[in-house]
C-alpha positions in Angstrom: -7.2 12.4 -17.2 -6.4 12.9 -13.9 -7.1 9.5 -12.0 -7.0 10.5 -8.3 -9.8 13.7 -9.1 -12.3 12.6 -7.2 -9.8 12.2 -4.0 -8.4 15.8 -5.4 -12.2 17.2 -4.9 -13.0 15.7 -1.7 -9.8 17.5 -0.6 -10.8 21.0 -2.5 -14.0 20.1 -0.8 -12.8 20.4 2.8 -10.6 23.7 2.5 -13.6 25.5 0.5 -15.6 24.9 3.7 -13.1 24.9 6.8 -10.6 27.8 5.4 -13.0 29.2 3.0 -16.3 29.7 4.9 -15.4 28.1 8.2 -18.3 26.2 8.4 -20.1 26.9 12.0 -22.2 24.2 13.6 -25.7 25.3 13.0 -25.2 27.1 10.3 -26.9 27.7 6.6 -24.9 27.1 3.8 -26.0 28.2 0.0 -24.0 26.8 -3.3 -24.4 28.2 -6.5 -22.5 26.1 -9.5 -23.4 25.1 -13.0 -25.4 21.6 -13.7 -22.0 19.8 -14.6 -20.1 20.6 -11.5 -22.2 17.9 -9.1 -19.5 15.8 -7.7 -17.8 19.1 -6.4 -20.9 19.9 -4.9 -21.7 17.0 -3.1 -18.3 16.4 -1.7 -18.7 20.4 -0.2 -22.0 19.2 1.1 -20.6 16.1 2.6 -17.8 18.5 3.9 -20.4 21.1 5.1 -22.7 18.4 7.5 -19.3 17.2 8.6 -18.4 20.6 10.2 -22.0 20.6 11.6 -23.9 23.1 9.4 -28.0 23.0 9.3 -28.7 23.1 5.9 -26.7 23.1 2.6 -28.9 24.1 -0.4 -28.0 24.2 -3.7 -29.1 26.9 -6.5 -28.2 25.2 -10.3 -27.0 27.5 -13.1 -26.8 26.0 -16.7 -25.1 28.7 -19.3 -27.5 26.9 -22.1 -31.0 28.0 -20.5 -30.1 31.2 -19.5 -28.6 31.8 -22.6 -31.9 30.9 -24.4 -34.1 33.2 -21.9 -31.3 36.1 -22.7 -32.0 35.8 -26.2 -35.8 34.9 -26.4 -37.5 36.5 -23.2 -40.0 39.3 -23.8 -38.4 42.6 -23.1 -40.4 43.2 -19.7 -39.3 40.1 -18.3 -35.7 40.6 -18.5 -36.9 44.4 -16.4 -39.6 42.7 -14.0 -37.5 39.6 -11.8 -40.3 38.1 -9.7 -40.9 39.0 -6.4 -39.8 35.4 -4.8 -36.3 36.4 -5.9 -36.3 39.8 -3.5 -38.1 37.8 -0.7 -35.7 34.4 -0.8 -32.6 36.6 -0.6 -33.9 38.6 2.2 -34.7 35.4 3.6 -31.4 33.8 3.1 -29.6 37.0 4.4 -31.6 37.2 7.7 -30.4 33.4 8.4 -26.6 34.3 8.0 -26.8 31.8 4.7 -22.7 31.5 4.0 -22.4 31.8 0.2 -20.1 29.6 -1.9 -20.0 30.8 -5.5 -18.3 28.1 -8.0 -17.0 29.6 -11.0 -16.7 27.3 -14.3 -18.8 28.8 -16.6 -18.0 29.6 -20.6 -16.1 32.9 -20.1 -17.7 33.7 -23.9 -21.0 31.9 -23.3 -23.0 34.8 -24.0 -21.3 36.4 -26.8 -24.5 36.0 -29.1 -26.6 37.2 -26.8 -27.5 41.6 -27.7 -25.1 43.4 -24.9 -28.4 45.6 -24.3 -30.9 42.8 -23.1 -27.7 40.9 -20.8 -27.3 44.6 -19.5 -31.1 45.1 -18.7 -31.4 41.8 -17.4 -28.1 42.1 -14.8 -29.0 45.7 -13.0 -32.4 44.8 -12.6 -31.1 41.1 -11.0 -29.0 43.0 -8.6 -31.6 45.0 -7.4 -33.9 42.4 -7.0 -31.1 40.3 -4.9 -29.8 43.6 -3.3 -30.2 42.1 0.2 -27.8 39.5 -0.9 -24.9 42.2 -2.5 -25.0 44.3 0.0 -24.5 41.6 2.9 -21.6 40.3 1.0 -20.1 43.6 0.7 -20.6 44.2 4.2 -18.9 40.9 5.4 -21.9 40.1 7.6 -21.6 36.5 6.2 -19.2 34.4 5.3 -18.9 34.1 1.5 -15.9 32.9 -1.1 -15.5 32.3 -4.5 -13.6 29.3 -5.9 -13.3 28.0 -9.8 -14.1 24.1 -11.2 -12.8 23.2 -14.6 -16.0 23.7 -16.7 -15.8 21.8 -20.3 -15.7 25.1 -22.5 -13.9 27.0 -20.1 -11.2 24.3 -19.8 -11.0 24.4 -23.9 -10.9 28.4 -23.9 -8.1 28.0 -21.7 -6.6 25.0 -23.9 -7.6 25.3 -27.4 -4.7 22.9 -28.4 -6.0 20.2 -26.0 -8.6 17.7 -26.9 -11.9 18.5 -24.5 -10.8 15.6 -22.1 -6.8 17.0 -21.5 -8.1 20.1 -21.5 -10.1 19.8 -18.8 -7.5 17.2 -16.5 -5.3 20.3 -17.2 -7.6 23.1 -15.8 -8.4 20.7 -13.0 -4.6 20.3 -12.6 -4.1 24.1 -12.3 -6.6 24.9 -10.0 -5.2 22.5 -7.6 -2.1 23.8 -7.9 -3.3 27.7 -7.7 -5.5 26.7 -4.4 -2.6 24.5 -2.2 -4.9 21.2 -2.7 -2.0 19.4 -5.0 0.7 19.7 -1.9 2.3 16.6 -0.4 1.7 18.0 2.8 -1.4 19.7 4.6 -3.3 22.1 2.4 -4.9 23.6 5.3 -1.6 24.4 6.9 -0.2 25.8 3.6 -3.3 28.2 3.5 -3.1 29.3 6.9 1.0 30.4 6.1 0.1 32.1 2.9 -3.1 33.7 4.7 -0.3 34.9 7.5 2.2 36.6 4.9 -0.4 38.4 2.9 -2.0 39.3 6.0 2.4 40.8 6.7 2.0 43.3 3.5 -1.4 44.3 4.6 -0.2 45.6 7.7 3.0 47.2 6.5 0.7 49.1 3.7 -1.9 50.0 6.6 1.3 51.5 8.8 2.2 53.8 5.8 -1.2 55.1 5.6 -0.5 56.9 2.4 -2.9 59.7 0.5 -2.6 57.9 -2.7 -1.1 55.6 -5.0 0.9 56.5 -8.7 0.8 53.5 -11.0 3.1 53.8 -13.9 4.0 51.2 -16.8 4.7 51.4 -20.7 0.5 51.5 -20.9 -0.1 53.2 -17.7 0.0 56.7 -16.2 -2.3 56.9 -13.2 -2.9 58.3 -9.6 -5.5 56.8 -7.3 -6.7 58.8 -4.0 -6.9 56.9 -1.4 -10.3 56.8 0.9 -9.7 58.8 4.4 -9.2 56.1 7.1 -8.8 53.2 4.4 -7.6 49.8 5.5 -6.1 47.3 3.6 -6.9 43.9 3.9 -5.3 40.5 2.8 -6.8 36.5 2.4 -8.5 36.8 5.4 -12.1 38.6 6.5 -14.0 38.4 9.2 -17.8 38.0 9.3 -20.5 40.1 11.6 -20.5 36.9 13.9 -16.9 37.2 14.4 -15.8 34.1 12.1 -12.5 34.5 10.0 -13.2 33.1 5.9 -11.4 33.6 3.1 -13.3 35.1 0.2 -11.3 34.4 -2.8 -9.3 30.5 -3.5 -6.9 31.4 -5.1 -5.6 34.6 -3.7 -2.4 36.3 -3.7 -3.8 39.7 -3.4 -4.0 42.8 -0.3 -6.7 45.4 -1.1 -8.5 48.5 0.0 -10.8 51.4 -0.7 -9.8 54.4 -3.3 -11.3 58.0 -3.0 -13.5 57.9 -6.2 -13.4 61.8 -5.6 -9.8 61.9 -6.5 -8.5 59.7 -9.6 -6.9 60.6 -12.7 -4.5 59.0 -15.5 -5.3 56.7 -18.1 -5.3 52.7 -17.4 -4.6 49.9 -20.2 -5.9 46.5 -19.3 -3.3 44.0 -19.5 -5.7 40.9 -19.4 -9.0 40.2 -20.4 -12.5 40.7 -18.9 -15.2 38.3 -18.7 -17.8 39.6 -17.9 -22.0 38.5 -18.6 -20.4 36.1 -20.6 -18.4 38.2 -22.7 -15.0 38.8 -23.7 -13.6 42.3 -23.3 -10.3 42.6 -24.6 -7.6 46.1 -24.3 -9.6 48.2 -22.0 -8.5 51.7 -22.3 -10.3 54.1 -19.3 -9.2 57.8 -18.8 -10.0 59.0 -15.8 -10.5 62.9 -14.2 -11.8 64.0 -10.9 -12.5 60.2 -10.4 -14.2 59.4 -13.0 -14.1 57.7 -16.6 -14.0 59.7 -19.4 -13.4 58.3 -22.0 -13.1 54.5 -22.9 -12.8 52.0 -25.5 -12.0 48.5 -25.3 -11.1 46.2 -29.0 -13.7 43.7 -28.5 -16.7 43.7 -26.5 -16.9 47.4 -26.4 -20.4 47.4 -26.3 -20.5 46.0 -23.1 -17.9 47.7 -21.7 -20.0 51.1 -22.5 -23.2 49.0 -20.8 -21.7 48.7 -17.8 -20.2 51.8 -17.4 -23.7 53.4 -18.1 -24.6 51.1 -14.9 -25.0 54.0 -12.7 -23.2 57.2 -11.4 -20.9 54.8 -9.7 -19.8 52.7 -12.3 -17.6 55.1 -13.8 -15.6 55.4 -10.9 -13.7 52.8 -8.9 -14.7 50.5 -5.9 -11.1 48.4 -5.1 -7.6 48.7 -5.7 -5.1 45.7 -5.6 -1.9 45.3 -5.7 -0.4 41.7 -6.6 3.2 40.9 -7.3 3.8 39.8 -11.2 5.8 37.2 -9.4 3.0 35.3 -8.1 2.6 31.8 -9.0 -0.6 32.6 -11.1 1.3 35.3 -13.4 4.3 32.9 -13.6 1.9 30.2 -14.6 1.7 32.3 -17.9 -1.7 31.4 -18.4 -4.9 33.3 -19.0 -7.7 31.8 -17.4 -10.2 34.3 -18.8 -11.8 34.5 -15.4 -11.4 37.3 -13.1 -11.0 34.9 -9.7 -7.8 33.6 -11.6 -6.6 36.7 -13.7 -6.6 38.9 -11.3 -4.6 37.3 -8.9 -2.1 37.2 -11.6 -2.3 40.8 -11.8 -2.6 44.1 -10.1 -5.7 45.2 -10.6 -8.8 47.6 -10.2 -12.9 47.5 -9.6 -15.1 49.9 -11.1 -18.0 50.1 -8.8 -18.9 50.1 -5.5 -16.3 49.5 -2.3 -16.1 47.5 0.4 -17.8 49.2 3.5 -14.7 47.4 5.8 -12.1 48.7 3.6 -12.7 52.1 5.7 -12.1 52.0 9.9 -15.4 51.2 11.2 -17.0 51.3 7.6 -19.6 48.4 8.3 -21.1 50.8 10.9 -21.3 53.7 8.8 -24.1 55.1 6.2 -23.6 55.0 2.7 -23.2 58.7 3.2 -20.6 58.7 5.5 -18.7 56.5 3.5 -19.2 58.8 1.1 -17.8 61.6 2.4 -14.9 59.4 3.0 -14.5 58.8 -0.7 -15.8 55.6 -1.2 -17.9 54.7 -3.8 -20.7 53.4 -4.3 -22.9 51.5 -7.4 -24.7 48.1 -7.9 -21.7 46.8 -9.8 -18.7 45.4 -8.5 -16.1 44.5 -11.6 -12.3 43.7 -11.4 -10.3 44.5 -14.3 -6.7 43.6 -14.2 -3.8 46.2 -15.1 -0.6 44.9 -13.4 2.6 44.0 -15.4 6.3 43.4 -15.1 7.8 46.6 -15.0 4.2 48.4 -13.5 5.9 51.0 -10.7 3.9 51.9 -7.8 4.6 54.7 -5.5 2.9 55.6 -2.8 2.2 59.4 -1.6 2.2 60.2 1.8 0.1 63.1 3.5 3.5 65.3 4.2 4.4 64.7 0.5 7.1 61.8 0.6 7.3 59.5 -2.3 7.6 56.2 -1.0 8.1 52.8 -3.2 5.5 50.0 -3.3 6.1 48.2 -6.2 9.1 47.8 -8.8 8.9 46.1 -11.8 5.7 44.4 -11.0 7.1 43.3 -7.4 7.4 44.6 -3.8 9.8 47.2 -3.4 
């Protein structure tokens, strides 16, 4: 057990909303966690009315009901989301609502569920909350995404741990992965590691290169790189002008490939959860940007159900490069969560891109953006491919070969 959690989370509390969504006075604040994550919650609430924000709702998830309405709801009801749903996040969108997203769930809590019906039920819940996707994608609010040891997470995590130690161990690691365990200020430690990141993103955005080569024992691969990409680190900046920080942990930079131009074959080198699945060994081959063929050793199924998303799914959204150094990779654990795994990990995003990861790309139509290669789709889905002797090259526009990465670390 860890006796000082509750000063622990009242701590987590005030860098998810100062660094994370830097709370503005006046502002609307939504929180989505699971039932069992309450004294998180209401220590971010505290938190939130402390920096002066308007109104912090709450939206409950619970892995058990929406397991049962997965795997007993009529057909037409996992197709027809009610029209409340469309309306509220239109609603919450118009207001600037900053969006905290606490991940804990059971990373295999829907693996009884038919792959088909969780499929059905997912696209047709995106396009219901599109007004909420795409303003998150854009940056026009502030948003971030932080983890809370959930009881069968914590044990997927921890098999040889009774539930309890399990759990004071997850806890114990996401301190550790977010800065809150330091002796000293966490804030200050974030806004250092924010400012290095932030040093690699802007080396990477001097170099401007035409694309990247990703070689490993399991990978052969070249991703274009969108015309006037940008690469980005911790840090974003929402349409009000307000810095956040999306992801807690994060050791990651990022930007935009050309899904026009892509082509190798990628091995996965940790697993996916995703719907509440486990998708273990992705293998994609890719051509003319995009997948074709693929195959994953569990979960297949729902590997093939997201890829049949859209036209957009089968190509790529994001890549990312992250050092195999990292604190999380050096951890040597697999959190079998992609806000933990992938920033162990280089790693990639079938689906849509970010509009900023392209100069000016907030301003631009979906068709300009396309034209600049990036893609587009309602998914959004990290997969992580880095390793320790993953090579990364990058290709400039007058043909120079210039090294990124060796063995799984900047070059």
């Amino acid at each position: 057990m860890l006796n000082n959690l509750d000063a622990l989370l009242k701590r987590y509390a005030k860098v998810i909303t100062s660094i994370g969504i830097n709370v503005q006075y006046g502002q609307d604040v939504i929180i989505y966690a699971q039932i069992d994550q309450s004294p998180l919650v209401h220590h971010i609430q505290d938190a939130a009315y402390d920096l002066g924000a308007n109104n912090v709702m709450v939206e409950w998830q619970d892995t058990h009901t929406a397991r049962g309405f997965l795997n007993h709801a009529r057909e037409q009801d996992l197709i027809d989301q009610p029209a409340w749903l469309t309306i509220r996040a239109e609603e919450l969108m118009g207001r600037s609502t900053s969006r905290i997203s606490i991940i804990s769930e059971d990373p295999d809590g829907f693996a009884d569920v038919d792959p088909d019906r969780v499929s059905t039920y997912q696209q047709s819940y995106q396009r219901a909350v599109k007004a909420v996707r795409e303003a998150t994608m854009n940056n026009d609010v502030a948003w971030l995404v932080v983890g809370a040891a959930g009881k069968e997470w914590s044990q997927k995590v921890f098999p040889e741990l009774e539930p309890e130690q399990a759990q004071a161990r997850l806890w114990a690691e996401i301190f550790k992965t977010t800065r809150i365990d330091l002796d000293h200020d966490p804030i200050q430690a974030w806004e250092q590691h924010i400012a290095e990141l932030k040093e690699k993103a802007d080396w990477l955005n001097r170099q401007n290169f035409k694309a990247l080569q990703y070689k490993s024992a399991v990978t052969d691969l070249t991703v274009g790189l969108a015309e006037n990409h940008l690469w980005e680190a911790a840090d974003s900046v929402s349409k009000a002008g307000n810095l956040f920080v999306a992801n807690m942990p994060t050791e990651e930079v990022f930007t935009s490939p050309d899904a026009r131009h892509i082509s190798g074959h990628v091995r996965a080198t940790k697993p996916l959860s995703y719907s509440g699945v486990l998708i273990n060994d992705i293998d994609l081959t890719f051509d003319e940007g995009k997948v074709t063929a693929a195959h994953a050793s569990t979960g297949d199924a729902v590997l093939q159900q997201l890829l049949a998303t859209d036209a957009g799914a089968r190509s790529l959204g994001e890549v990312s490069l992250v050092p195999d150094p990292s604190p999380i990779s050096q951890s040597g654990i697999i959190f079998y969560n992609t806000l933990f795994d992938e920033n162990a990990s280089d790693h990639l995003a079938l689906g849509a891109a970010y509009p900023f990861n392209v100069k000016n790309g907030t301003q631009l139509s979906a068709q300009k953006r396309a034209e600049l290669g990036q893609n587009d789709s309602l998914i959004h889905v990290d997969f992580m491919m880095g390793s320790a002797d993953m090579n990364i090259d990058g290709l400039t526009h007058d043909g120079q070969t210039i090294p990124v990465f060796r063995n799984g670390d900047w070059a």
